[in-house]
C-alpha positions, 0 to 999 in steps of 0.5 A: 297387167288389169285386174282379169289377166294378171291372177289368171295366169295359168288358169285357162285349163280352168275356165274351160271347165267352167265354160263347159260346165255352163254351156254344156251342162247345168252350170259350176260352184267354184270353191277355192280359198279367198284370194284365189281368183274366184271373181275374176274366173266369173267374169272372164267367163261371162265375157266369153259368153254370148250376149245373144245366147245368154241371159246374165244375172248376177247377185252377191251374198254378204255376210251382213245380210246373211239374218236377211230371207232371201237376201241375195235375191233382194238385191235383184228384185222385191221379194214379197209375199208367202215365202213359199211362193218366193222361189217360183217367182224368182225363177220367173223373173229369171225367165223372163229377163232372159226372152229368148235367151237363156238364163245364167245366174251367177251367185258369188260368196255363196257361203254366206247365204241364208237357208231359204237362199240356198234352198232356192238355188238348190230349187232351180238345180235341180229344176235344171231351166237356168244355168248357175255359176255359183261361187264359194270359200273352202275355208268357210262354213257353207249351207247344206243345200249348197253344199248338196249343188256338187254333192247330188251332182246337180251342178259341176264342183271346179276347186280353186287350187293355188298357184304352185310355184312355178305358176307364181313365178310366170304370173311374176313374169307376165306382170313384171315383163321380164325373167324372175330369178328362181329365188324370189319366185319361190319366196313370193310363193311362200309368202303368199301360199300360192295364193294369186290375190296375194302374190299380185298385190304383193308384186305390186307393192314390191315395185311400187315400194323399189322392193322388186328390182331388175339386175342382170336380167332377172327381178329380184326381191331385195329387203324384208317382206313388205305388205301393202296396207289394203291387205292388213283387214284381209287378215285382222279382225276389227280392233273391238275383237282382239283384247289386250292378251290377244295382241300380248300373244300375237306379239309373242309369235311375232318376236319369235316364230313359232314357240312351244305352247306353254311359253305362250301360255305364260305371257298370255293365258288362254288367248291361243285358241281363241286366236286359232278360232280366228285364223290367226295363230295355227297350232302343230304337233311335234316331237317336243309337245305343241308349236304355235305359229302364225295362220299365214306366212304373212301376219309376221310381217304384218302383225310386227308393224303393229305391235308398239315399241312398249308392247315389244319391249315387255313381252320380249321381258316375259318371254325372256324370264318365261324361258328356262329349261326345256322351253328355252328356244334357238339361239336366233330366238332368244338373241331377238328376245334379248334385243328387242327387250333391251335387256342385257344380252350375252356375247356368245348368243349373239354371236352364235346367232349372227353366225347363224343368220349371216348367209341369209340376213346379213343386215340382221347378223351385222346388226347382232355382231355389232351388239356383241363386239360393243360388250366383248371384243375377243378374237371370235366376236371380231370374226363374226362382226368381219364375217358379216361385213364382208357379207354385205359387200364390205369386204375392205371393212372388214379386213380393217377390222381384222387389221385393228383387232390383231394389232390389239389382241394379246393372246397369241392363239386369238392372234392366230385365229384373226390372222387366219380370218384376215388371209381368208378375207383378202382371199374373197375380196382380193381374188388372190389365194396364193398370197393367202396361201403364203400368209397362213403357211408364214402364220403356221410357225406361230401357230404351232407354238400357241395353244393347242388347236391354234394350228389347226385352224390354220391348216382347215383354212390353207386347205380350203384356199388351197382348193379354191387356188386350184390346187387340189394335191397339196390341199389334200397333203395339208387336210391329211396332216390335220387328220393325222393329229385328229387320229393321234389324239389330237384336240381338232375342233369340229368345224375345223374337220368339217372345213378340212373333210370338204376341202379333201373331197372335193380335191380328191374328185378333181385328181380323179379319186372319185371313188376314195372321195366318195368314201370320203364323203361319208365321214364329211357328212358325219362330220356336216352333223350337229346344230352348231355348225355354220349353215354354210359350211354345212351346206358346202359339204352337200354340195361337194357331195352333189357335185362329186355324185354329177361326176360319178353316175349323173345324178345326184340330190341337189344341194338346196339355199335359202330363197332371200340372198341363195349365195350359199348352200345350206342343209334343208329345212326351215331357215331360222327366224324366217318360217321359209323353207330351202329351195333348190340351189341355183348354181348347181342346178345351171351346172347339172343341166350343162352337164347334161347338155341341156344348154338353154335350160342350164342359162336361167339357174346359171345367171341367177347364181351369178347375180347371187356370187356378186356380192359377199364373199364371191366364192364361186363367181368365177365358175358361175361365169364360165358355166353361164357363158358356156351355156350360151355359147352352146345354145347358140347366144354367143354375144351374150356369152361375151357379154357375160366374159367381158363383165364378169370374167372368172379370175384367180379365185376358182376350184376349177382349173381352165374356166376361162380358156374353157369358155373361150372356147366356147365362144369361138366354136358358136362363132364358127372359129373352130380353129381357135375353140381347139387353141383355147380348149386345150389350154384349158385342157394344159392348165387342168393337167398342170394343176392335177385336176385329171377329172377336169381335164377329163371334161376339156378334152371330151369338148375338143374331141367335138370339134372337126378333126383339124381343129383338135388339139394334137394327140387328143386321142392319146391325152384322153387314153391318158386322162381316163387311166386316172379319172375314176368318174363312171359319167366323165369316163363314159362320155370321154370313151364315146368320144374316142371310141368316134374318133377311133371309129370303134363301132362296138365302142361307140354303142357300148357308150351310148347304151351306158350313158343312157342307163345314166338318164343322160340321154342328150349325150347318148343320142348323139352316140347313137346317131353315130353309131347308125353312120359307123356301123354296117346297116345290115349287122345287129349292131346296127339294128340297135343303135337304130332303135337306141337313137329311136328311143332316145329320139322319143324320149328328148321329144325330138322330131322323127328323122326325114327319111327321104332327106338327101344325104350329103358327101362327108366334105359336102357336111364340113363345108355346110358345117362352116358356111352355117357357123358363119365362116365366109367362102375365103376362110372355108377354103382356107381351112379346108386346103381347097380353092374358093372355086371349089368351095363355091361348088359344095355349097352349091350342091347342098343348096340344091340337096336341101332345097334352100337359097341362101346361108340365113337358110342353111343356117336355119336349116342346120342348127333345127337338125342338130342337138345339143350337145357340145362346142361347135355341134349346131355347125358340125353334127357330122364332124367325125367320120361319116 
């Protein structure tokens, strides 16, 4: 993409303003913050000029030539003579380069001009005979009598905001030509403030270095932040401006983030405001007394390439023996400190840094956990040094460590506490909890001799495998045995409760006790409290309860991830040692919005999450499949939802039950094989039941109940009465009586339903009970009357066209054969399904054809998939296919 289109990707709202501030009125000031486009913005507008109409000049203001009078105008023509005459004459020779047309003066970096410049441009404002397009920095000191163009109203101000992030992340596709996971858009966003200089030449550089790489469709940042050297003067001064106690000061923030004042002031009195003055460093107000920090996320990176070895090296001494007390930093910091001053470090920071690091820098942890196991090879500094391996894809690696170590270890509780690690490490990287299931329960004698809390490091751990086993009921029996000797006096260890509150709720959601989970989930969140808990884990406690919320009601607050690696949840707020901010988390915003039935919408957030469950730990690769999958399926992409399957297919490891048969299912109903989806859906149904996950066979039989009545799974409405005996979930609940209540044709039902679901915000899955509700319900009834203006509000609020009226209706059999013709089933397999003569099939198309005005099936597809909404397996083919 050239210089003009790539940083005015959606900008065109602003240069129409300008462009009608020019033409139909006095003329504009641009004022935004360097980078922002202010240039380009002038000469994409010049370039919608006419030539004929418009005379332009252009002159440019300079800080070197700021002492200059009339600098700027110099640069057009001489400027001699009394300077009171000077402004006439300028405006004279403008006139006359014009002729017949008129006069455009374009001015950029108006900051910079000098006072008799600006009374001048002020001058012809007001005089009103030329047109301006006058340039400014916000950050700058600028003239009164520019300032006085917009605030006397003689000229238009336009402000230059930066790129939000969902404007970065177009102007990433647009020069990229291809998706950018959410991730890195949010991360370049950060990086650069929004700033559309910044985030093109960064962009640039990213795939110029191999920094930004395509993988399973989307571009990604992979490694640190690199900045293109051209950039470095944009942010320091010439070398003459910084003395030896400012680089101290700056090296201080580079090694560390932000550090409280005083500890600044230690290594390099006084240079912190001078610095501010410079833009270099920004100082914040907090609870605990003054933060210093970089001027612009970017100087980390840029400042750090900087600062010499030596130069590091002493001031990360300083900084290490200036630290005592309250000023003593986060274990990250200091752990940094230590390292790069090549003093002794302690095991337990370094360990309790690399735990911290792991989920979004799993380069830096190993390097820390590598550090530490070299001086102290106890069982914790062996889990850590395991843990981060296997986040960076070293998953056999790190069972070898775990391997040597226990053979090693001669206290039986670290023998416990590695062969616990070891049966979670083959359950990642061998997809296989049952046999890690079998190790702890065989670990479980042991521990129960060893040292108190032994055992409950093996129980917190069996829970969670048991979860991610798919089965919930004896995960919930093991997490309730831990918090029995917890009530009895027990010594518990706060991360094992934290690890066996998340396993139980979440277990509890899957039975169906949605309710007993939701009281459940507060102690979870007590628990999930405190800064020495792993962020991931953590994270997961929000996540469960993210997920048990989309369960209950619909809505819920999304659990949010780190915009680097996002493969785990984690609480929000600044991620350590990085200055960047959580971002929402890929994975539950896919499913929160399948669940809605916002399909196409769902299949960004969800290939992302995959890419992201692709390598470390893959705990939820098997649902970020068949989510993904599922959701192109529905939204009518059925090859690349077997794309999906045959590369990445959910396996062993998995807290749902059914995912595969679910997305095959799937599959085969945006394929037309109805017959097959309702085989495969109930097997998913089948195996969710099998597993006690009532809330799960909830949602598989609510799908099947979608699909034409002959194709359902037996019994489906007495399996749903069944299942809603159980299932606590007001939103799963809601949605699966909508759909017995269809097929049951309960009028009053049904429109009960879809009045609920509406409450619910859900207003996908309401329309389609209202529409109906319309069908069912007599048309002259009340009840009829509301369903009509329910569909109609809902209709509006989705955006969807309003009904044709004059449409013709179809029979109801002339709908099932349109439905399967559309889903791509020939004639023979149509009169197959529906016990009638090819004949006769021939004979209902006919007549839809003739009914909708179309010629052929590409049409009727057409035709077919415009009319329906999404909302479910087979619904583009069988909007109808219920009762009519």
């Amino acid at each position: 993409m050239d210089r003009i289109g790539a940083p005015l990707i959606a900008r065109s709202g602003l240069v129409q303003q300008i462009l009608s501030a020019v033409t139909a009125d006095r003329g504009a000031v641009l004022v935004g913050q360097r980078g922002t486009g202010r240039t380009t913005l002038v000469e994409l507008v010049t370039r919608q000029l006419s030539a004929d109409r418009y005379a332009v000049t252009r002159t440019t203001a300079t800080e070197a030539g700021r002492p200059i009078p009339f600098g700027p105008f110099c640069q057009l023509f001489p400027v001699t003579g009394d300077p009171a005459l000077v402004p006439g004459r300028i405006r004279a020779e403008l006139v006359r380069r014009g002729q017949s047309r008129t006069p455009l003066l374009v001015v950029e970096d108006a900051h910079w001009m000098d006072d008799r410049s600006a009374s001048t441009l002020l001058g012809l404002a007001q005089d009103g005979h030329i047109r301006l397009m006058v340039t400014t920095r916000a950050e700058v000191a600028t003239p009164d009598a520019v300032v006085a163009l917009w605030k006397d109203r003689h000229l238009r101000r336009v402000d230059l905001p930066p790129l939000d992030p969902t404007e970065t992340a177009t102007l990433m596709r647009a020069m990229l030509g291809d998706a950018v996971a959410s991730t890195t858009a949010q991360l370049v966003y950060q990086w650069t403030g929004g700033n559309p200089r910044l985030a093109t030449e960064l962009v640039r550089h990213g795939t110029a270095t191999g920094r930004l790489v395509h993988d399973r469709g989307l571009w990604w940042w992979r490694g640190a932040l690199s900045v293109p050297p051209h950039l470095v003067e944009l942010f320091l001064p010439g070398p003459n401006r910084l003395t030896p106690t400012h680089r101290d000061a700056l090296a201080a923030v580079a090694v560390s983030d932000d550090l409280p004042i005083e500890l600044i002031d230690r290594v390099a009195p006084a240079a912190v405001e001078e610095l501010e003055d410079l833009d270099l460093l920004r100082t914040t107000d907090t609870e605990d007394g003054v933060s210093v920090g970089f001027g612009h996320p970017l100087l980390q990176a840029i400042v750090w390439a900087q600062v010499s070895p030596a130069r590091r090296r002493r001031v990360a001494s300083a900084l290490v023996e200036a630290a005592v007390g309250d000023a003593t930093p986060d274990p990250v910091t200091v752990a940094r400190w230590q390292v790069a001053a090549g003093a002794p470090v302690s095991p337990g920071v370094l360990t309790d840094a690399a735990r911290r690091v792991r989920p979004h820098s799993p380069e830096q942890a190993l390097r820390l956990a590598r550090i530490a196991f070299g001086q102290d090879r106890s069982a914790r500094a062996t889990v850590v040094l395991a843990d981060a391996l296997a986040e960076q894809g070293n998953g056999r690696e790190a069972q070898s460590v775990l391997h040597q170590a226990t053979a090693a270890e001669q206290s039986a509780t670290g023998r416990i506490v590695l062969s616990t690690a070891l049966a979670v490490h083959r359950c990642a990287t061998e997809r296989d909890p049952a046999s890690a299931h079998a190790d702890l329960r065989a670990l479980h004698a042991a521990a129960s001799l060893a040292a108190p809390g032994a055992v409950d490091v093996v129980d917190a751990a069996d829970a969670l495998i048991l979860l991610l086993g798919q089965r919930p009921a004896e995960a919930v029996r093991v997490a309730d045995r831990l918090l029995h000797r917890l009530s009895a006096g027990g010594s518990v260890g706060n991360s094992a409760v934290l690890r066996c509150r998340i396993a139980r709720t979440a277990a509890l959601a899957l039975l169906g006790r949605t309710d007993e989970a939701a009281d459940d989930g507060a102690a979870m969140r007590a628990a999930a409290s405190g800064d020495d808990r792993a962020p991931e884990t953590a994270g997961l406690a929000a996540a469960v309860r993210c997920l048990l919320a989309l369960w209950r009601d619909g809505s819920a607050t999304l659990p949010v991830t780190d915009p680097i690696l996002g493969r785990w949840p984690r609480p929000p707020g600044e991620i350590p040692g990085t200055r960047l901010r959580t971002v929402d988390w890929p994975l539950l915003v896919g499913y929160a919005r399948l669940l809605r039935g916002e399909y196409s919408g769902a299949v960004e957030p969800l290939r992302e999450a995959l890419a992201q469950q692709a390598v470390g730990f893959r705990l939820f690769r098997s649902e970020a499949s068949a989510w993904l999958a599922v959701s192109l399926a529905s939204a009518g992409r059925p090859d690349e939802a077997q794309r999906v399957l045959d590369v990445d297919p959910p396996d062993r490891l998995a807290v749902l039950p059914g995912l595969r048969p679910w997305a095959d299912g799937a599959l085969a109903a945006a394929r037309g094989d109805t017959r097959s989806a309702g085989r495969r859906l109930d097997e998913a149904a089948t195996a969710a039941r099998a597993a006690g996950c009532r809330s799960v066979e909830l949602q598989y039989l609510t799908w099947a109940a979608r699909l034409p009545p002959a194709d359902r799974p037996v019994g489906l409405a007495d399996r749903l009465g069944t299942c809603l005996r159980y299932v606590e979930a007001r939103r799963l609940a809601t949605e699966a009586r909508g759909e017995l209540a269809l097929l049951n044709r309960d009028r009053a039902g049904l429109l009960g339903e879809a009045n609920r679901l509406a409450e619910m915000g859900l207003h996908r899955r309401a329309f389609r009970l209202a529409e109906a509700a319309t069908r069912v319900l007599p048309g002259h009834d009340q009840d009829y009357a509301a369903a009509v203006a329910l569909a109609g509000r809902l209709r509006t609020a989705l955006g969807l066209p309003a009904p044709n009226l004059a449409a013709p209706t179809l029979t109801a059999r002339e709908n099932e054969v349109a439905a399967l013709a559309a889903s791509g089933l020939p004639n023979r397999e149509i009169a197959t399904r529906l016990v009638v003569s090819a004949r006769t099939v021939e004979s209902h198309l006919a007549r839809v054809y003739r009914k909708l005005g179309i010629g052929s099936r590409r049409e009727l597809r057409a035709d077919w998939f415009s009319r329906s909404v999404e909302g479910g397996p087979g619904e583009p083919g069988t909007p109808d296919g219920y009762p009519g």
